[in-house]
C-alpha positions as CSV (number, residue, x, y, z in Angstrom):
1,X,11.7,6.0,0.7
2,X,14.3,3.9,3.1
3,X,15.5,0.8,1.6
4,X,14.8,-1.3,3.9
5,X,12.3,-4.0,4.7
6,X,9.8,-4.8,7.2
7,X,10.0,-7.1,9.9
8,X,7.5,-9.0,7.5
9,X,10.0,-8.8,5.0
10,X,8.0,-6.4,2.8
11,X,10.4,-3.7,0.8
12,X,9.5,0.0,-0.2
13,X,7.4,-0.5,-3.4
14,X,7.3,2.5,-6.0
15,X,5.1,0.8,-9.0
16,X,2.0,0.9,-7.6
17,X,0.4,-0.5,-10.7
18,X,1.6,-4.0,-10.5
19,X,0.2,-4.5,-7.0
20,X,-2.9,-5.7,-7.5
21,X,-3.3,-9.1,-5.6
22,X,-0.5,-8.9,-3.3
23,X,-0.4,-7.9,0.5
24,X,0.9,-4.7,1.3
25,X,1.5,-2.2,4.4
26,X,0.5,1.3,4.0
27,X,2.2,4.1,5.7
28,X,2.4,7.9,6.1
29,X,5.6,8.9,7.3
30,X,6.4,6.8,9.7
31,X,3.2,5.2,11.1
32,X,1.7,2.0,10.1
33,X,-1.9,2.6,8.3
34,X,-2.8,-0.5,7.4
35,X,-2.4,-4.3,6.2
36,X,-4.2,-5.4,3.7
37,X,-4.7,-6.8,0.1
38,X,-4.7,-4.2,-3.1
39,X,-8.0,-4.8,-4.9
40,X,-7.2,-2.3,-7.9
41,X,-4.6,0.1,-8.8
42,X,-4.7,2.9,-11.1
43,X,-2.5,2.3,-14.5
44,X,-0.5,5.4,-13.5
45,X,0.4,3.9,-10.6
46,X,-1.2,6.9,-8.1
47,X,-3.8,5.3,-6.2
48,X,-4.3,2.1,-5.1
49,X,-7.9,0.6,-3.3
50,X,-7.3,-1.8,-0.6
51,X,-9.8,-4.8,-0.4
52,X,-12.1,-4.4,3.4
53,X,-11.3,-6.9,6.1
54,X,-13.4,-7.7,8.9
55,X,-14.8,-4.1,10.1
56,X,-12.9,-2.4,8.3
57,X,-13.9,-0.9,4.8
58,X,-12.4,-0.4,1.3
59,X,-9.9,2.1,1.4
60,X,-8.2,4.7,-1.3
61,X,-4.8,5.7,-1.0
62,X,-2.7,8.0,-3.3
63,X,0.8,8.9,-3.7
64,X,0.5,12.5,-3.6
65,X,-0.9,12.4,-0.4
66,X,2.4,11.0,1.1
67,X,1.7,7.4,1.5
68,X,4.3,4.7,1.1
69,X,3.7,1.3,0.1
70,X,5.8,-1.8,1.1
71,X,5.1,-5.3,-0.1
């Protein structure tokens, strides 16, 4: 993962467990998935369900998959 934050001053985040609440960017490599807020995480820490917004819908990501997480 780089080191280095966003332009919305979110950083690489590896504890995917403690996210639940917070605002968070999802990427794969390096395109930009999505915006949104995590609505549960798994204790592990390998999947994470962000909240819908507007049209979109409730979506699962997992780290062995490839996606990053910056908050």
């Amino acid at each position: 993962m780089s080191p280095s934050k966003t332009s919305a001053g979110r950083w690489p985040r590896s504890d995917w467990a403690r996210l639940t609440g917070h605002t968070v960017e999802v990427r794969l490599s390096s395109e930009h998935i999505m915006t949104g807020v995590v609505e549960q995480a798994a204790d592990d820490g390998s999947v994470l369900w962000i909240s819908a917004a507007g049209a979109s819908t409730r979506r699962l990501f997992d780290k062995p998959t490839g996606y990053r997480v910056l908050a």
